[in-house]
C-alpha positions in Angstrom: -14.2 -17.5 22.3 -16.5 -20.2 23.6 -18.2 -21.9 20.6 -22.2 -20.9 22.1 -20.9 -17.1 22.4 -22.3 -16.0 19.1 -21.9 -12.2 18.3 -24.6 -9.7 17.4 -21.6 -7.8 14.8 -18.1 -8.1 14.3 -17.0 -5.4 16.8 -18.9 -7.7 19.2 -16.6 -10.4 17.9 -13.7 -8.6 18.6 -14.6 -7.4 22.0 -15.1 -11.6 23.0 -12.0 -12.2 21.6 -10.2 -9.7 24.1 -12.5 -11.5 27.1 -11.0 -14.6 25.5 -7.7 -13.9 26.1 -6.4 -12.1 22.8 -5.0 -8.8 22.7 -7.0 -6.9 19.3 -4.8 -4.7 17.5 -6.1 -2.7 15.4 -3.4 -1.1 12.8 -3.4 0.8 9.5 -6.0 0.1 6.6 -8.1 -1.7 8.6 -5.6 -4.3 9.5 -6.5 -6.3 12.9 -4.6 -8.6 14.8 -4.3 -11.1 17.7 -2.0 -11.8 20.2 -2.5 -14.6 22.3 -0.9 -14.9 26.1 2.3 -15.6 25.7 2.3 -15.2 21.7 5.7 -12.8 20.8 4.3 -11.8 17.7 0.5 -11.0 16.7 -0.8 -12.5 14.1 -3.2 -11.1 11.5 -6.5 -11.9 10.4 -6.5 -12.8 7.3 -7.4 -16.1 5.1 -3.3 -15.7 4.1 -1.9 -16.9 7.3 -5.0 -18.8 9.2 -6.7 -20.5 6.0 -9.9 -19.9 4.0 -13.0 -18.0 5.2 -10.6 -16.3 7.9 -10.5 -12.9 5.9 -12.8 -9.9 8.1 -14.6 -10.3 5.8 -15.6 -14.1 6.1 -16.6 -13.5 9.9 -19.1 -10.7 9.0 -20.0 -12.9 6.6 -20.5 -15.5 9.3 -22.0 -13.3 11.8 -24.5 -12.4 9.7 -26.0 -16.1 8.9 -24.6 -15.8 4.9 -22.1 -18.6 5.4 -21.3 -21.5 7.4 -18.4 -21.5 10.1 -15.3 -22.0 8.4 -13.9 -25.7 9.2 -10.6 -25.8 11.2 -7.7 -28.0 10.1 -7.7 -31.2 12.5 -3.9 -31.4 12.8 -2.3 -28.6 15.3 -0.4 -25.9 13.0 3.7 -26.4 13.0 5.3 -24.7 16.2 6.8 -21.4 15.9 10.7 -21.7 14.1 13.1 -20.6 17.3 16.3 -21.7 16.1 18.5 -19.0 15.1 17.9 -18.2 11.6 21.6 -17.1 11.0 22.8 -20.1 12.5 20.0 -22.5 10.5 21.0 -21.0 7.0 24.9 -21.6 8.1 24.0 -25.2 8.7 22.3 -25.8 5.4 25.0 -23.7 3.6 27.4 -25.8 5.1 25.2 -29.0 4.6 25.0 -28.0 0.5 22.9 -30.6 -0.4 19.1 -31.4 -0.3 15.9 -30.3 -3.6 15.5 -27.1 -1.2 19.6 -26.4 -1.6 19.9 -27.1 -5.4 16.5 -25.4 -6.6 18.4 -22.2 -4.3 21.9 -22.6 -5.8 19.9 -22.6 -9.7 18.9 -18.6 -8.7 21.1 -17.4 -6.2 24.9 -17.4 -5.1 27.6 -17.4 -1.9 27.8 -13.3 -2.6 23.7 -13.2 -2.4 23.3 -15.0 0.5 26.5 -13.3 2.7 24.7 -10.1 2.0 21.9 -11.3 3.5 23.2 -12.7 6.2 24.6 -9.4 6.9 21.1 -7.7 7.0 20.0 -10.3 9.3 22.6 -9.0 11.6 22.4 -5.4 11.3 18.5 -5.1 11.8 18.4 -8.1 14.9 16.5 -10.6 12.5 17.5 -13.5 14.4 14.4 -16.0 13.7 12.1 -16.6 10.3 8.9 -15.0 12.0 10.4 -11.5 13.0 12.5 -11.1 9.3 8.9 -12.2 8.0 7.2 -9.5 10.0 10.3 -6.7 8.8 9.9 -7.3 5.5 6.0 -6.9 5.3 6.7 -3.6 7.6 8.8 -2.2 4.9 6.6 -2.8 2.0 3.4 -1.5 4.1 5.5 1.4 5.0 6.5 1.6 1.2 3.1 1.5 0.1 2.2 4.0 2.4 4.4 7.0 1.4 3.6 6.4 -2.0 -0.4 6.8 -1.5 0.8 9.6 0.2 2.7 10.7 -3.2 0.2 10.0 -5.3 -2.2 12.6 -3.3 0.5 15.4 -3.5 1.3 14.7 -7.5 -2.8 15.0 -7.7 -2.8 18.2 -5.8 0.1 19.4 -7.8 -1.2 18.5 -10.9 -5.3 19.9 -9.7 -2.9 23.7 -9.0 -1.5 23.5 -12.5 -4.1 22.7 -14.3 -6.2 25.3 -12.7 -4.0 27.8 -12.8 -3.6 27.3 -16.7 -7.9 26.9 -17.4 -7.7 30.5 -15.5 -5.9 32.1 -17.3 -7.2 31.1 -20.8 -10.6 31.7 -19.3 -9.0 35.4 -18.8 -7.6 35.5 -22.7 -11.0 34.5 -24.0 -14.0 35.6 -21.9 -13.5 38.8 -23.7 -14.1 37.5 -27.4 -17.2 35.5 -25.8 -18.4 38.7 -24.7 -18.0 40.2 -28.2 -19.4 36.9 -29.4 -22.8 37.4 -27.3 -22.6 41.3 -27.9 -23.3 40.2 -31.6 -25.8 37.9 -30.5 -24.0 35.1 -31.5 -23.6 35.9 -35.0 -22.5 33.1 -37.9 -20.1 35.9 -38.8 -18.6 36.4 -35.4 -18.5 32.6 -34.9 -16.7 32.0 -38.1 -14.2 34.6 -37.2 -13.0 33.9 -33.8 -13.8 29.9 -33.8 -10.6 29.3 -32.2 -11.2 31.5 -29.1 -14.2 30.4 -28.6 -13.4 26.9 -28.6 -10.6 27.7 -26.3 -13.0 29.5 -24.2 -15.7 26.7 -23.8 -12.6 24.1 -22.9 -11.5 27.0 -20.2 -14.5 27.4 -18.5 -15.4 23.3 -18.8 -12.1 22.7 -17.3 -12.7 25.6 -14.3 -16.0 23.9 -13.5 -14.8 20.3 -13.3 -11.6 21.2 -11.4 -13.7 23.5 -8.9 -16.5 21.3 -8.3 -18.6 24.0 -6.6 -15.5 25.6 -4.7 -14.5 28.9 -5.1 -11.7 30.0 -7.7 -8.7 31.5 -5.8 -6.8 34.3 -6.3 -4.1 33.5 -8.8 -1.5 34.7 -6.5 -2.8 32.3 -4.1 -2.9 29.3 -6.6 1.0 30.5 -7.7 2.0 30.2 -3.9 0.4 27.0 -3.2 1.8 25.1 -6.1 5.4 26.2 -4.9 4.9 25.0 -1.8 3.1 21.5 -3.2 6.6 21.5 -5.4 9.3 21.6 -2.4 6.7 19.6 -0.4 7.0 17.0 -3.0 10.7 17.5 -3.8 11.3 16.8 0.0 9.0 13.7 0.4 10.8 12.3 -2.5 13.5 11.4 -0.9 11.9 9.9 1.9 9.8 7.8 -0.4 13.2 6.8 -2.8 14.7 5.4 0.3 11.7 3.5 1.7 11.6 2.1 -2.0 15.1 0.6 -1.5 14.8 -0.6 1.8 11.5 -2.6 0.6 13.6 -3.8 -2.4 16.5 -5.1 -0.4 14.1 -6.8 2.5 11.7 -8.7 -0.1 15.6 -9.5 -1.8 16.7 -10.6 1.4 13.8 -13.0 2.1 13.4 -14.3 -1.1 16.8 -15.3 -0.9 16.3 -17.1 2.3 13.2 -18.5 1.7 14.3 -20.3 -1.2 17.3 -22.0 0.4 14.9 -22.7 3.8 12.4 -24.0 1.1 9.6 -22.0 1.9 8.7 -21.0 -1.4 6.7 -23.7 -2.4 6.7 -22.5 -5.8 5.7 -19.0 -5.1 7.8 -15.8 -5.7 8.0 -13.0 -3.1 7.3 -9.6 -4.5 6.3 -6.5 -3.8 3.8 -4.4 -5.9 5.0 -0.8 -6.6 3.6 1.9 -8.2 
């Protein structure tokens, strides 16, 4: 994008990026990225991998007058790694020597690292920027089956609970009748305190839960938390073993990062619920 071009809003921004050149991909959460001609891989916007004031954010930010133009670094980033990972971490095993080699060999070990080499192999990881691009894959996908967890454990848990507020509601409306039949006499009150309380909760509880909606039919609520159950019981599996594939790729480049040196200090991990 030519530096007098200056947007009107961000999707402007985007759209003279794509006359500049880039490809804009737009991919899930929001996420957008840019391939330039003759770029392999896209790369994301984001203040992570292209520096500060880079985030979407920054640019609308930009676009509409509330911050300068982010400064860009006056040296060229590094060139793309296109040696063959497999064959760079066989040279610096072989090598064993170096801070980036003994600060590796303090955490990890020979059995660690053939393992990893294996994945490489298996999965076609055969440079730094594509095992990079795997392993956030696998914890975006991760994170994405357990949001979609979370939604059915809060739609199982939404049928139980209103199944349960129902039917207390039935067990007590009919001492709250009897209640307001005595016109809400101390005597009454003193009597069936329990109920009552139990009724109040009931109908509190049907009220929040409902939120306006109609109650169903407790046949109806029966059915659907059975089918929210096998739903769940099915999707758990999926979501155990895209928990264990993100575990072993964030393993895998942890590893390799360490012995490459790319660390710089920093751990990779991968928030889970």
């Amino acid at each position: 994008m030519r530096a007098q071009q200056k947007p009107a809003d961000f999707a402007e921004f985007l759209r003279l990026m794509e006359e500049s050149g880039f490809t804009v991909k737009h991919g899930r959460g929001g996420v957008i990225s840019f391939l330039a001609p003759g770029q392999d891989k896209p790369t994301r916007l984001r203040a992570s991998t292209l520096g500060d004031g880079f985030d979407p954010e920054d640019i609308r930010a930009v676009i509409a007058g509330e911050r300068p133009i982010p400064e860009l670094a006056d040296e060229a980033p590094a060139p793309v790694r296109r040696v063959n990972l497999i064959i760079d971490i066989q040279q610096r095993m072989a090598e064993g020597k170096g801070p980036a080699y003994e600060r590796w060999a303090k955490v990890y070990n020979l059995k660690q690292m053939a393992a990893a080499l294996q994945y490489l192999r298996e999965h076609g990881l055969t440079d730094y920027e594509s095992m990079a691009a795997s392993t956030e894959a696998a914890v975006e996908h991760f994170h994405a089956l357990a949001g979609k967890l979370q939604e059915m454990e809060a739609a199982l848990e939404k049928t139980s609970g209103l199944m349960a507020a129902t039917v207390d509601y039935a067990k007590t409306r009919p001492v709250f009748d009897g209640y307001k039949a005595a016109r809400y006499s101390k005597k009454y009150l003193a009597e069936h305190e329990a109920e009552l309380a139990s009724y109040r909760a009931a109908k509190a509880a049907l009220n929040k839960l409902l939120n306006g909606e109609k109650l169903p039919k407790i046949a109806d609520m029966k059915k659907t938390r059975q089918e929210l159950a096998e739903k769940k019981k099915a999707f758990y599996a999926k979501y155990r073993k895209a928990q264990a594939d993100m575990r072993q790729a964030v393993a895998v480049k942890a590893n390799i990062d360490h012995l490459l040196g790319h660390t710089d200090g920093r751990e990779n991990k991968a928030p889970e619920r």
